[in-house]
C-alpha positions in Angstrom: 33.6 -53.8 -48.4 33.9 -54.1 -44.7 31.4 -52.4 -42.4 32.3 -49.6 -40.5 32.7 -49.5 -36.3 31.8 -47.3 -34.1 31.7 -47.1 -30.7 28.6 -45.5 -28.6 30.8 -43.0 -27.4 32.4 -41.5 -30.8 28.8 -41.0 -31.5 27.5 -39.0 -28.5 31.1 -36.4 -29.5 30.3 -36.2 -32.4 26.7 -35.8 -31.8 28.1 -33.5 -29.5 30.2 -31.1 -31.8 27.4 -31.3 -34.5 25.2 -29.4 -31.9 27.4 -27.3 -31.0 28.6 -26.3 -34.7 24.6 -25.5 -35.0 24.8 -26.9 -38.9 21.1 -28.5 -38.9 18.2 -27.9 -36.7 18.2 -29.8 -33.5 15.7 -32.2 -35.2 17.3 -33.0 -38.2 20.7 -33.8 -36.4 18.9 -36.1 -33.8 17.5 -37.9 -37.0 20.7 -37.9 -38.7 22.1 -39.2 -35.4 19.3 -42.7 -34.8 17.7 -41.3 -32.3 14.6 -39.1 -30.8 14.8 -35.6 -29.8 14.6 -36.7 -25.7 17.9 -38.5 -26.1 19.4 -35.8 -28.1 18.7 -33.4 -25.1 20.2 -36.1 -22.7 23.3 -36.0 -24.1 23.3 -32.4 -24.5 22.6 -31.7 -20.7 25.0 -34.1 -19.3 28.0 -32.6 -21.8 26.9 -29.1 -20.5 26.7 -30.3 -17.0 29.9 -32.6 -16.9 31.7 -32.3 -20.4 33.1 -35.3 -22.4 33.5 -37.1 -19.1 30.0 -37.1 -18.3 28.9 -38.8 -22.2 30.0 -42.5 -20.8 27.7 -45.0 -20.4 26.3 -45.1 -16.6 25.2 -48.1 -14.3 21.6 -48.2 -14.7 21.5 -50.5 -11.2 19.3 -48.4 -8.9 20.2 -46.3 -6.0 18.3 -47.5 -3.6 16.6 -51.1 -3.5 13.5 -51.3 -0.9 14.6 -54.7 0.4 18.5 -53.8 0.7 19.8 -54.8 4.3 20.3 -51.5 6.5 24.2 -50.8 7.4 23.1 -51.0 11.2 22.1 -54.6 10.7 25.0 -55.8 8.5 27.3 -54.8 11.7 25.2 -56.5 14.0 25.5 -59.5 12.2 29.3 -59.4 11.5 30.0 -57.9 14.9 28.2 -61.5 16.7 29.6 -63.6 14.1 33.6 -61.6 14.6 32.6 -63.5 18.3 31.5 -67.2 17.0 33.5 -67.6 14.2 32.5 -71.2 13.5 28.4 -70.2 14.1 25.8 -70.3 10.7 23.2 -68.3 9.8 20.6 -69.4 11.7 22.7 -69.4 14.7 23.4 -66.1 14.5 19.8 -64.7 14.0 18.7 -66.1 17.0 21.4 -64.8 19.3 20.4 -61.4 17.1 16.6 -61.6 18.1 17.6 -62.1 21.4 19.7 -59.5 21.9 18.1 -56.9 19.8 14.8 -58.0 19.9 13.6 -54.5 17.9 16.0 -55.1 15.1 14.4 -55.7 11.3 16.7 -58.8 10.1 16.8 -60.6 7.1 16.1 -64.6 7.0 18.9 -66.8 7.1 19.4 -66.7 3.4 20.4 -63.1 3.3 22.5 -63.3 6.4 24.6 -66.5 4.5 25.4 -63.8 1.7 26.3 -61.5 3.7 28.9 -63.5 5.5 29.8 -64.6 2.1 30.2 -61.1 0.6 32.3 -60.5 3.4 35.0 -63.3 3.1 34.0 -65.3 6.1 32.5 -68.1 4.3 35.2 -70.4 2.4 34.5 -73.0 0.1 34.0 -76.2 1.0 36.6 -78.6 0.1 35.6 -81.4 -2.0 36.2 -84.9 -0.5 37.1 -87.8 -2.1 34.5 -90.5 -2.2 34.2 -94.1 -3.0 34.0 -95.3 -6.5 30.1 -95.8 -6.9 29.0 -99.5 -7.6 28.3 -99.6 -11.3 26.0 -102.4 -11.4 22.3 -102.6 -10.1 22.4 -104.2 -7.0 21.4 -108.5 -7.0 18.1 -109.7 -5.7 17.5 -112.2 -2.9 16.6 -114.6 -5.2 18.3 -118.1 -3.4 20.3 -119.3 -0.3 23.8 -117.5 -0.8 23.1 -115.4 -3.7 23.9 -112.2 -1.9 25.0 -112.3 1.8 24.9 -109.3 3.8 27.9 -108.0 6.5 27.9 -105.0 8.1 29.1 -103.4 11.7 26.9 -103.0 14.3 27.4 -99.7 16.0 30.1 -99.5 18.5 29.4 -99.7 22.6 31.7 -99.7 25.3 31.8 -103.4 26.8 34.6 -103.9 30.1 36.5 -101.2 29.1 37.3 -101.6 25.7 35.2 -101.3 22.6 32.8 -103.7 20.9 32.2 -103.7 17.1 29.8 -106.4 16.7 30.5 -107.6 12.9 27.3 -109.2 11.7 26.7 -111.5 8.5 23.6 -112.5 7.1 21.9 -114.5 4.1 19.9 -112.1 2.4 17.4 -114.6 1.5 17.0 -116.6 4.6 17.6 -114.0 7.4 20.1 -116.5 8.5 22.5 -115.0 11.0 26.0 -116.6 10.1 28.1 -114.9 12.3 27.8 -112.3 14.9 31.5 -112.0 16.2 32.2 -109.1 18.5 35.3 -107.2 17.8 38.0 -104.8 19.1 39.0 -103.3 15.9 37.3 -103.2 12.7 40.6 -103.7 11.1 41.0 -105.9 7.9 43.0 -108.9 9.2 40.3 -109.6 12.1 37.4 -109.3 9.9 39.0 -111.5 7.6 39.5 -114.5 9.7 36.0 -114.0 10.6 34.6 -113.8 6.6 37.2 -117.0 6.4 35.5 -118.9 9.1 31.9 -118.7 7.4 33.1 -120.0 4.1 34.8 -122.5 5.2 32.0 -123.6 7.4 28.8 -122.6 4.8 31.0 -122.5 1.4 31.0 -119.1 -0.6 28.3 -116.9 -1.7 27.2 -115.2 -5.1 27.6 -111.9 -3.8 28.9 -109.7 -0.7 26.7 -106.6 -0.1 28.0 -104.0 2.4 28.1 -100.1 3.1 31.3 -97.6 1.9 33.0 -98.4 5.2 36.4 -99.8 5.8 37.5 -102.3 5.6 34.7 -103.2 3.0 35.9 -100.5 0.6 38.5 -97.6 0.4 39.1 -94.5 -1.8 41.1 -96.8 -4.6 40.0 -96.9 -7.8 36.9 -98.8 -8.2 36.4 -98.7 -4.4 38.4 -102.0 -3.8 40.1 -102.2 0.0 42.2 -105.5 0.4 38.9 -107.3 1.7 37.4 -106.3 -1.5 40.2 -107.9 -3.3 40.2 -111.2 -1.8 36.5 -111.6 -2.3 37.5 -111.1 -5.6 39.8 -113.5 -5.8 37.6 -116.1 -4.5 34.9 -115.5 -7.3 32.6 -113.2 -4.9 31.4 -109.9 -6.3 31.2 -107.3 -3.8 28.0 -104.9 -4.1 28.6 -101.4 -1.7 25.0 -99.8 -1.1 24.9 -95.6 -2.3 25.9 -93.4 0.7 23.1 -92.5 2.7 20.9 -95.2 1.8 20.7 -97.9 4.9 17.3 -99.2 2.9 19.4 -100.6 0.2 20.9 -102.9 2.8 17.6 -103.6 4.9 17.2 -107.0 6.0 20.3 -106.5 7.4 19.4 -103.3 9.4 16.1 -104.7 10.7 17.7 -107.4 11.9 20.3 -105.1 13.7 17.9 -103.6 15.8 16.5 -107.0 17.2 20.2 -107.7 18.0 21.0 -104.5 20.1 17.6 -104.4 21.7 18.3 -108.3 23.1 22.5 -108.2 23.5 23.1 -104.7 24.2 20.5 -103.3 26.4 22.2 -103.1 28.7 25.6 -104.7 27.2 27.8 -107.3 29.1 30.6 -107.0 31.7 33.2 -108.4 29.3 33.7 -109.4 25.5 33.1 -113.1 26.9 29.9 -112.5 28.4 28.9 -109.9 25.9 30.3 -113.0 23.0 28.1 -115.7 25.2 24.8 -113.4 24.4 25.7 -112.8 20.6 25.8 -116.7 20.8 22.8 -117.0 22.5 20.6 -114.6 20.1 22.2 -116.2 17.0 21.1 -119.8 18.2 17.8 -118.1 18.8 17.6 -115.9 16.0 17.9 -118.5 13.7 15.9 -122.0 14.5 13.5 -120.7 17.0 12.5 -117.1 16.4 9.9 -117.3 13.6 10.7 -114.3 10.9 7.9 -112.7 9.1 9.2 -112.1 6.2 9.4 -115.5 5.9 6.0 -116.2 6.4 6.5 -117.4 10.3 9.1 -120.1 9.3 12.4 -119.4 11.4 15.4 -118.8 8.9 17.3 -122.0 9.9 14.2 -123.5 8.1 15.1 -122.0 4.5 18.6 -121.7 4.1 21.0 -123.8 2.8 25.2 -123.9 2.7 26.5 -123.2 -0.6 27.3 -125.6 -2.9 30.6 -123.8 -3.8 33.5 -124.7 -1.4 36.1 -122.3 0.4 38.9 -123.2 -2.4 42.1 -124.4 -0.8 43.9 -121.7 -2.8 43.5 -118.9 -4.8 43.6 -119.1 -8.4 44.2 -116.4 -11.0 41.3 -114.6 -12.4 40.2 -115.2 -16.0 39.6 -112.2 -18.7 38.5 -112.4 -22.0 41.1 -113.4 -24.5 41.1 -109.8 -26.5 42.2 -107.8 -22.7 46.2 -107.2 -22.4 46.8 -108.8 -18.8 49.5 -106.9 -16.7 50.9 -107.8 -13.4 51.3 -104.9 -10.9 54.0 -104.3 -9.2 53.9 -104.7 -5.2 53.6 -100.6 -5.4 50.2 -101.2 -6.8 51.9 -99.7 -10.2 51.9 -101.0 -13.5 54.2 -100.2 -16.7 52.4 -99.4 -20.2 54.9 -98.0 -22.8 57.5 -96.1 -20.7 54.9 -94.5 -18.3 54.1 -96.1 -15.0 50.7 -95.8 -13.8 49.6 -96.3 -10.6 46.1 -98.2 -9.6 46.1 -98.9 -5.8 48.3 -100.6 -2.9 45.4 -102.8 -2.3 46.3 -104.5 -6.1 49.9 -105.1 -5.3 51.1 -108.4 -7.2 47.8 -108.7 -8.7 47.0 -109.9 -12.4 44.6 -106.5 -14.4 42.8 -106.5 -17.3 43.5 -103.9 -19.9 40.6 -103.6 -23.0 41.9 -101.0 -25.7 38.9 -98.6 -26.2 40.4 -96.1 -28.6 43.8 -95.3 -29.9 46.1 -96.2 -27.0 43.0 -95.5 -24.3 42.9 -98.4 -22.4 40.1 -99.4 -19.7 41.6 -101.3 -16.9 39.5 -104.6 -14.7 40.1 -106.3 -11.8 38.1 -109.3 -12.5 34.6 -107.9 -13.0 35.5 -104.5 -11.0 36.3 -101.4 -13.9 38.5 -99.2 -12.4 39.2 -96.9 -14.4 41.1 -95.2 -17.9 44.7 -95.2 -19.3 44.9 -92.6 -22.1 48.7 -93.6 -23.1 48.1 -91.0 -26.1 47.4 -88.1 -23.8 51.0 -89.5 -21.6 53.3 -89.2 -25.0 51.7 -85.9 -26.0 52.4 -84.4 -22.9 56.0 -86.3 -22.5 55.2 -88.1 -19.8 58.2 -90.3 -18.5 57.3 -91.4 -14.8 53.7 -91.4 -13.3 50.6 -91.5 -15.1 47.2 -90.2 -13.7 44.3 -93.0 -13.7 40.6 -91.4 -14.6 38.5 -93.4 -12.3 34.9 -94.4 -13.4 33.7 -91.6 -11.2 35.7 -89.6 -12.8 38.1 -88.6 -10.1 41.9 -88.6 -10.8 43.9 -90.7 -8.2 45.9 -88.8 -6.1 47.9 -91.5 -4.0 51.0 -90.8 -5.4 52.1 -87.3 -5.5 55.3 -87.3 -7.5 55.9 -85.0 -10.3 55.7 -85.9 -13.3 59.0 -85.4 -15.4 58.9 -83.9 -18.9 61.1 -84.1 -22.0 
């Protein structure tokens, strides 16, 4: 047998039209009813004060509320902010206690909600961020087992702009390069990264910050630099945003640089090249380090006893991954859906390891970039572009055609 509904107010009218039918004392109906004789006169009042109307439930939230912000101070606020548009909370309670210095405001907290309640705060829109580096970062263990390359900052030098590029051993302090730049661009820093292995061989390990040309927005955070590093059996390491300790050797020794080449900096890049000579030569056999127990780096390191290769070869996967060639798009063809990785991987060789039914996880040598669910693609009839599902779970978003359905 099923159980009978009701709704609160069927009760109260019937309730109601019981007490006004007078068929039971005004006990007994309140009893028959669930509920004490207070109640029963509730409802009784508000029908005689308002009728049927008047038996819904109210809001219970209070009518006044001892900390609520005063109408005279919520115009204030909107009235300065209606005149700097682009000012915070804080901001705007100082000009406030200035110019109403008798005026009871609220803390900044109370003034953001405000602003908020009143559609002048939008969201903020979410930003696309680097892939994060899966793997715990490599210890200084030996000569060339991690270097470290980073940008010094930018300072005007004849005109122009320098970007010292800087590249260090991680376990010696040795200074291999200190190259001052116009552009941070790729194809510069390249020939300089090129230059170092072919004079000290190639490292282990590349660690850097989430800057181009070291990484991008592509899946798996790989920029073309990345890429070639790749190629040439390097593994690039990216420290976590906001976290200069991660890369500190390499900081520290930034700050020697700029307080001995750049205080104040040189007339030209030649001159300003000449001191960045001069502090490396320095820097390295007569300077004694520290950290390094007073012996000067030049003392401890060592050029690596793996050769810049004459030419790339192919990378190697395991023999169970499906290996696909991308197109010079950066896209590659799994069933009849094309999916699109990045235009830094354009004619390059991916791994593919099936995971599930059809879910596939794709590898640039030891770099995961991210999930092909070719299931999800025919359920949904897709016939062009696929979506890739990075490892930090963003979608890329490089190519914005539509997808065509069935």
């Amino acid at each position: 047998m099923p159980w009978n509904e009701t709704r609160p107010m069927d009760e109260r009218v019937k309730f109601v039209a019981a007490y006004l039918g007078k068929e039971v004392s005004f006990s007994e109906l309140c009893a028959r009813f669930g509920f004490s004789r207070k109640t029963g006169y509730k409802w009784v009042d508000r029908y005689e004060q308002g009728g049927v109307e008047d038996l819904a439930e109210r809001s219970r939230a209070p009518h006044r509320h001892p900390h609520q912000v005063s109408k005279e101070v919520v115009d204030a606020i909107l009235a300065v902010r209606s005149k700097h548009p682009r000012w915070g909370p804080r901001k705007l309670l100082v000009v406030l206690q200035r110019q109403r210095p008798g005026l009871a405001l609220p803390v900044a907290s109370t003034v953001g909600d405000i602003l908020r309640k009143n559609g002048l705060v939008s969201r903020p829109r979410r930003r696309l961020r680097n892939s994060p580096y899966a793997e715990r970062l490599r210890s200084y263990s030996a000569p060339n087992e991690v270097w470290c390359a980073d940008f010094k900052g930018h300072f005007p030098v004849g005109g122009k702009r320098c970007n010292p590029l800087t590249i260090s051993d991680g376990f010696s302090r040795y200074l291999l390069r200190c190259d001052a730049l116009e552009h941070s661009l790729s194809d510069p820093v390249r020939r300089v990264f090129e230059s170092a292995f072919r004079e000290y061989g190639i490292p282990n390990a590349i660690r850097t910050d989430n800057g181009p040309p070291f990484s991008s927005l592509a899946a798996g955070g790989l920029s073309r630099l990345a890429v070639w590093w790749i190629r040439l059996g390097i593994r690039p390491e990216r420290i976590m945003p906001g976290r200069p300790d991660q890369n500190g050797r390499h900081e520290r020794m930034h700050r020697t640089l700029k307080a001995e080449t750049a205080r104040p900096p040189r007339t030209s890049f030649r001159a300003q090249q000449r001191a960045f000579d001069h502090f490396q030569q320095e820097y390295n056999y007569v300077r004694p380090h520290e950290g390094l127990k007073l012996e000067t780096p030049a003392s401890v390191y060592c050029p690596s006893s793996r050769a810049f290769p004459r030419r790339l070869t192919e990378l190697e996967y395991p023999n169970h991954y499906r290996l696909e060639r991308t197109y010079p798009n950066g896209v590659i063809s799994l069933g009849a859906v094309q999916w699109y990785l990045s235009n830094c991987l354009a004619d390059e060789i991916v791994g593919l390891e099936e995971v599930g039914d059809e879910i596939w996880k794709v590898y640039f040598g030891p770099i995961e970039l991210g999930v092909l669910n070719a299931r999800a693609a025919k359920e949904r009839g897709w016939r062009a572009f696929g979506k890739l599902v990075r490892t930090d779970g963003e979608i890329t978003r490089s190519r914005r055609r539509r997808r065509l359905r069935r």
